[in-house]
N, C-alpha and C positions, 0 to 999 in steps of 0.2 A: 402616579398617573403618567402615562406616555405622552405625547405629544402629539399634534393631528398631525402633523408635516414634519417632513426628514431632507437633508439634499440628496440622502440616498438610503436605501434598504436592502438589507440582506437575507437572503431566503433561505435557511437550513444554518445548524451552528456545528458542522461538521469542521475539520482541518482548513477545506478550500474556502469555507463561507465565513469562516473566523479569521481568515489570513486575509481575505477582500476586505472586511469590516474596519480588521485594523490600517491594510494602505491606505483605505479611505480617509479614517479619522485622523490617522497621521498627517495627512496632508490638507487638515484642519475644516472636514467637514462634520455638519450632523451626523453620525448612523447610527442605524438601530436592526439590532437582526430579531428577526423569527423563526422560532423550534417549534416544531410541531411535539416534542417530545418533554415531559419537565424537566428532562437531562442534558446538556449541550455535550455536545462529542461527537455524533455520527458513530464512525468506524472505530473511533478512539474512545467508547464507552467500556466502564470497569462494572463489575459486581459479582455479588455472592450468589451464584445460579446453583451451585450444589448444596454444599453443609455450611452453616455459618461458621465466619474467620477464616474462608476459603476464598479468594481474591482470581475473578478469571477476566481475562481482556475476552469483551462478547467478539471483538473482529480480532481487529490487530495487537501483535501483541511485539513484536519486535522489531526493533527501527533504526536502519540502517539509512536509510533515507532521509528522518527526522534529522540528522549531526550533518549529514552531505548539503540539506537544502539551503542555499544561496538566501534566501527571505528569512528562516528560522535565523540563522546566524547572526544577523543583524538585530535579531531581539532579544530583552532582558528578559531572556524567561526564565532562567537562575534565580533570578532577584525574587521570581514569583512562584517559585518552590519547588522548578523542573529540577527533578536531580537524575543522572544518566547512571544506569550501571552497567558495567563490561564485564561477560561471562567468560572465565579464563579460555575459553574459544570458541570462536564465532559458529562456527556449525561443522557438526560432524556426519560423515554418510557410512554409515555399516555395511558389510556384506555377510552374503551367509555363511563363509568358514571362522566369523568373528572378528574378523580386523575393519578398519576403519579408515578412508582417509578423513582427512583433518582440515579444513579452512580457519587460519589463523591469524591472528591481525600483523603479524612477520609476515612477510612475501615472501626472507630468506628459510622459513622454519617451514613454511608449508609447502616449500619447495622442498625442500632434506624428504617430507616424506613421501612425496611421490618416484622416488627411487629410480629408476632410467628417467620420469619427465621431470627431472629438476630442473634441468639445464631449459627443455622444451617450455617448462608455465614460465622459468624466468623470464626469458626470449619474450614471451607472450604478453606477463601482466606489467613488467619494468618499466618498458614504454607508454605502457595507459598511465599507471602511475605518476610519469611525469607529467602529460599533457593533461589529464581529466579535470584537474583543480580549477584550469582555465577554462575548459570548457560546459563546467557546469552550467554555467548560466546561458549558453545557445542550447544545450541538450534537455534541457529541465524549461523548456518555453516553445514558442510560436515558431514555425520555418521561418528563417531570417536567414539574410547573408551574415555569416559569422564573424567574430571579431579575431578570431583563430583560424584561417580557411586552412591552412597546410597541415597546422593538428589535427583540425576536424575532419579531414580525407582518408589521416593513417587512420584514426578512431574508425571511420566508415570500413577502411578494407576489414577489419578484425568483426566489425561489428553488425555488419548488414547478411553476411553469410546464414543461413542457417546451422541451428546448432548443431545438429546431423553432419554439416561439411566441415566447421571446426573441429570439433571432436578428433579428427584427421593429423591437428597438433599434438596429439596424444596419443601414446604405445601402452600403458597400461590401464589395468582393470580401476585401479585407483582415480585418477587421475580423470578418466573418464564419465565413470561416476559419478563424482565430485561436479563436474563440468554438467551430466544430467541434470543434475539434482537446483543448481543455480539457475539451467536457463528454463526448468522446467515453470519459474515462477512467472512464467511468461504465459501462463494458464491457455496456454494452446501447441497443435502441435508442433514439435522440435524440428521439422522437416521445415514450417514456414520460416520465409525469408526475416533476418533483423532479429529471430530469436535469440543469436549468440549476445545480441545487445544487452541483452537483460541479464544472463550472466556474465558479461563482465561488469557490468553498472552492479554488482552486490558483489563482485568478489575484489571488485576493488576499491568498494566500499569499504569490506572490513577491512583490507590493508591501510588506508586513510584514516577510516573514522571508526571501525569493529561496528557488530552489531549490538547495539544496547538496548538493555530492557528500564521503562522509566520507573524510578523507585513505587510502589505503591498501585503501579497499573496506568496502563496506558490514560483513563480517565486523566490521569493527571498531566498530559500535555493537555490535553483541549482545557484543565481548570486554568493553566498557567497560562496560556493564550488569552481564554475569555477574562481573565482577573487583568491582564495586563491593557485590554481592551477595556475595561471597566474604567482601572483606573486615570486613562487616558479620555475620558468623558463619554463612550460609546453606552449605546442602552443594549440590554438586552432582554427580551420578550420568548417566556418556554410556553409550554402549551397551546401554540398559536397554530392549528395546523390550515396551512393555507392552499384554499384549493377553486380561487380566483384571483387573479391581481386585483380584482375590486373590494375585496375585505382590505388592503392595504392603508395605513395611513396616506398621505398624500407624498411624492419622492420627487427630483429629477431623475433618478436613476433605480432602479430594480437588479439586484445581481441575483441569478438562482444559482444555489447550490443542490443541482438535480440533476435527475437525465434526461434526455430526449423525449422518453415519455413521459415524463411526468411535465415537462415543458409543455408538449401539448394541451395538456389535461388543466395547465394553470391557467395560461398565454396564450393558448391558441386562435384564441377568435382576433386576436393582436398581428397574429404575423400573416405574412403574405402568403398565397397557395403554393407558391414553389415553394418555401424556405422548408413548408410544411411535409410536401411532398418528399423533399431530401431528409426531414425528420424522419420520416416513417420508414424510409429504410435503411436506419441507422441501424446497427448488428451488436446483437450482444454475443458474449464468449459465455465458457462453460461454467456453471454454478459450483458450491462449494457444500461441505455436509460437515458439519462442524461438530467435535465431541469435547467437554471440560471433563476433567476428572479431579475429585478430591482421593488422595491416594494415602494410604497407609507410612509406605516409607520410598526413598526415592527408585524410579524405575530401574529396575534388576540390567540393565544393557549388557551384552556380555564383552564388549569392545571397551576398555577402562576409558577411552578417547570422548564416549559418547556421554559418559556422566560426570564430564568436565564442559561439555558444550551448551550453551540455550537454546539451539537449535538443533536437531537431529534431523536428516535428511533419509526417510524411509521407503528404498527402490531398488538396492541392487544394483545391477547395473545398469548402464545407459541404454544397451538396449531393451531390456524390460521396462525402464519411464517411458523411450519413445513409444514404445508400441504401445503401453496403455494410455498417453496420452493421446495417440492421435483416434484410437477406437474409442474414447470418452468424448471428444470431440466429433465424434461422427453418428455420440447417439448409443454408443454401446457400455454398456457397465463392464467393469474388470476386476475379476476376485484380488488381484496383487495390483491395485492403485498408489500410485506416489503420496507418500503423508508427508505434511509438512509438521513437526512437533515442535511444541516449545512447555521449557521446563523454567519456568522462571520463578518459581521457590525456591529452587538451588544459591542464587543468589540474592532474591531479594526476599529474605528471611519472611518479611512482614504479609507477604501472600499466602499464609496459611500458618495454622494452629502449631506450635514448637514441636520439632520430631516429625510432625507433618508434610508432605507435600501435598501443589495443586500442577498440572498440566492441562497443556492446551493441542488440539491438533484439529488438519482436516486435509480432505483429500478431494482432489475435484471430481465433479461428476456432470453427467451433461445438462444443460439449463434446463431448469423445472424440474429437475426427479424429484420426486417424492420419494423416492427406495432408503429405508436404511440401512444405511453404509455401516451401523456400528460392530456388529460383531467381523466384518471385512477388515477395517480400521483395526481393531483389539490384534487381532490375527497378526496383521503385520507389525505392530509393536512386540507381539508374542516372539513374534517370528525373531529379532534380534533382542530380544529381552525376556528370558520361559522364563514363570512366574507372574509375567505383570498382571494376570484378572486377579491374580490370586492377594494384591495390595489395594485393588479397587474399593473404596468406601462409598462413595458414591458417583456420579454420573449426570451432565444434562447433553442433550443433543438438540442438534439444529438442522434440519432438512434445508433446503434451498425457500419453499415456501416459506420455512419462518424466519428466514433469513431475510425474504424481502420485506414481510411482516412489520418482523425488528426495524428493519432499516429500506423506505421502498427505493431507496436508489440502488439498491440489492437487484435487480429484475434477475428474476431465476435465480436468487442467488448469487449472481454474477457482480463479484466484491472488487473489478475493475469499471466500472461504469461503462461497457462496452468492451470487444473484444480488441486489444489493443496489437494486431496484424499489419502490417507494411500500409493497407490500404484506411488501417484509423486509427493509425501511431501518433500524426499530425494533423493530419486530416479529420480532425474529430469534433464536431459532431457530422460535418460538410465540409467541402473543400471550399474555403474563402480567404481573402487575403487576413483578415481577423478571424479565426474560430468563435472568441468568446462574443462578438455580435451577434445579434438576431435580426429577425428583418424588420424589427420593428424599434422605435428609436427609443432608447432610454434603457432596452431592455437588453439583459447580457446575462450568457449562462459561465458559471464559475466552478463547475462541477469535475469532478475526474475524466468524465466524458469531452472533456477539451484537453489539448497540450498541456503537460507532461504524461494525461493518463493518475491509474490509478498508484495509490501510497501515500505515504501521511510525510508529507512536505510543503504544503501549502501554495505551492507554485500555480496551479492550476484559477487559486481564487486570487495570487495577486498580481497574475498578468492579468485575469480580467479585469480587476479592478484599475490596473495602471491604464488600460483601453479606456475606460469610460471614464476615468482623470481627463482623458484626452478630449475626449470625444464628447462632453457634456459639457468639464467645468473647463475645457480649453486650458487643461494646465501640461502643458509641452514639455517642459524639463522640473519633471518632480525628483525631489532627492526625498531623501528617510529622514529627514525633521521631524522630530519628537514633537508631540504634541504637549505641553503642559499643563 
């Protein structure tokens, strides 16, 4: 049995709503989350969607982000059965006469192969390298005057440009590419301002920390989060899908892990007509079309580079991703779409049947299609890998509908909780001096849809939650005291 009253409650057992639950009880209160699903995860949910003994992450599946994030760090989730694995290289991008460049967790080796731009990405990434470490925790939060202002300036020149005008640091086909295919994960077009931000935040990710896949499937960050939350006294409630803050036990505080619209549709008759107003026209980015495969034997790549990678980056070059990303973003479908793949039976044995592989890909497309993308999708795996329908065993796919379906903070599909562009990088959900407040007291959104945005690093749920430490129980200097 639950309890009638909480000092606080959390809405969704996503990354951000698992990360709030635990600041909370860390800092030695009641909480109790509710999942509208029997599964806690969000984005970070596993299962067998093709052939049994075939292990597919339903969203994300590799986490570059999860090892960088400043609040993960701080947690025993070791203790609680996270185990990391590093794929002998972070991501590969192929082109069509078969070669490959290479993003590697060496800065010095991934520089050797871009061949004239060694000298130009070292120049480039050496210096983030130094400064980033410090500045995680202003860039991964709230606009705030930094603790690093003279870091955080060089990091702005490199990183506020569009990626279309960096790209400018680079003379070859390789190199450039490469540089596509990182900022393309910025789910909008390469032309807008701040997109270089997002390739360098993953490409100097994997020089720091590589991109890791977690043993067993991503399910198993969100078990090792909720287990750690368990056993630090926190309750947790699945099948609760809540769709008034009046089914709630009793709180001081309410954190959602949602979007904008779904805020509404919870909270709305709570907040004030402005707050609502600036709700409504909050912007989502372009949706996603998601394919698993249970495979025969591993994908045929003709670049030896790519079947050493977890991630393969499928585009060609930079300008074929620009152009089809900014026509998918304007609404237009593109037979040669950027894919983002990942093969994470290569190294984590235990995601399919012995001899077996499973992969995962998707490609964006504009919010709400319905169209399937799958034979487009096959095509360009085809395209640097002949053979691969011909290893296909089986197959699920996911439209942008059943993407929100699965998961409604999906809106369109859209797997960043909003388009995250210069004007709702920080600014998100409203421009306020707190994002994660509402206009109503007690209540606080902790969703992707606030600073940092979307990715599985928990930042999002535990600045909100450090807000309403403050701002409820009046607790001004909270440190990470274990709870016992």
């Amino acid at each position: 049995m639950y309890k009638t009253a909480y000092d606080a409650i959390v809405v969704g057992a996503g990354p951000n709503g698992l990360s709030a639950a635990i600041t909370l009880r860390e800092a030695g209160l009641s909480v109790l989350i509710v999942e509208a699903k029997s599964t806690i995860g969000g984005g970070m949910r596993s299962a067998e969607l093709t052939l049994p003994g075939f292990v597919h992450d339903v969203c994300s599946a590799v986490h570059p982000m999860a090892v960088l994030s400043p609040f993960f760090k701080t947690l025993p989730l070791k203790k609680f059965g996270l185990e990391m694995i590093q794929p002998e290289y972070a991501a590969a991008h192929p082109f069509d006469d078969g070669k490959a460049a290479v993003l590697q967790q060496s800065v010095s080796e991934t520089a050797e192969g871009l061949g004239i731009d060694k000298k130009a990405y070292l120049d480039f990434m050496q210096p983030l390298l130094t400064n980033l470490p410090g500045l995680l925790p202003d860039l991964l939060g709230p606009l705030k005057w930094p603790k690093h202002p003279v870091d955080l300036a060089e990091f702005g020149i490199k990183a506020l440009p569009p990626a279309t005008w960096t790209r400018k640091f680079f003379k070859t086909r390789e190199a450039r590419g490469l540089w596509a295919g990182m900022a393309a994960h910025a789910i909008q077009p390469l032309q807008n301002i701040a997109t270089s931000a997002f390739g360098i935040m993953l490409m100097a990710g994997a020089h720091l920390a590589g991109w890791p896949i977690p043993k067993g499937g991503s399910q198993s960050i969100a078990d090792a989060l909720a287990n750690y939350f368990l056993s630090i006294g926190g309750e947790i409630q699945t099948d609760f899908e809540v769709k008034s803050l009046d089914e709630l036990p009793k709180s001081k505080a309410v954190l959602l892990d949602v979007t904008p619209k779904q805020l509404l549709s919870i909270a709305g008759n709570k907040l004030s007509a402005s707050y609502r107003k600036r709700l409504e026209k909050y912007r989502q980015g372009m949706g996603v079309f998601k394919i698993d495969w249970a495979l025969e034997e591993p994908i045929p790549f003709v670049a030896e580079a790519c079947r050493k990678a977890g991630t393969v980056h499928l585009g060609n070059t930079f300008e074929e991703i620009a152009h089809g990303e900014k026509s998918l973003h304007n609404g237009k479908h593109v037979e040669k779409p950027f894919v983002l793949l990942a093969q994470q039976s290569l190294f984590d044995t235990g995601r399919a049947p012995a001899g077996k592989q499973s992969a995962w890909a998707y490609c964006h497309v504009p919010n709400g299609s319905d169209k399937d993308m799958t034979t487009i999708i096959e095509n360009q795996v085809e395209r640097f890998a002949p053979g691969f329908r011909d290893i296909i065993l089986d197959k699920h796919t996911m439209n942008t509908v059943q993407m929100e379906a699965y998961n409604p903070n999906y809106i369109g599909g859209d797997i960043n909780g909003g388009i995250q562009d210069i004007l709702q990088l920080y600014s998100r959900p409203t421009l306020q001096i707190s994002p994660y407040r509402t206009s109503a007291e007690g209540i606080y959104l902790c969703s992707s849809s606030t600073p940092p945005g979307g990715g599985v690093h928990g930042m999002c749920g535990h600045h909100a939650a450090r807000q309403a430490l403050k701002d409820v129980f009046k607790m001004n200097n909270i440190t990470a005291e274990r709870v016992k």
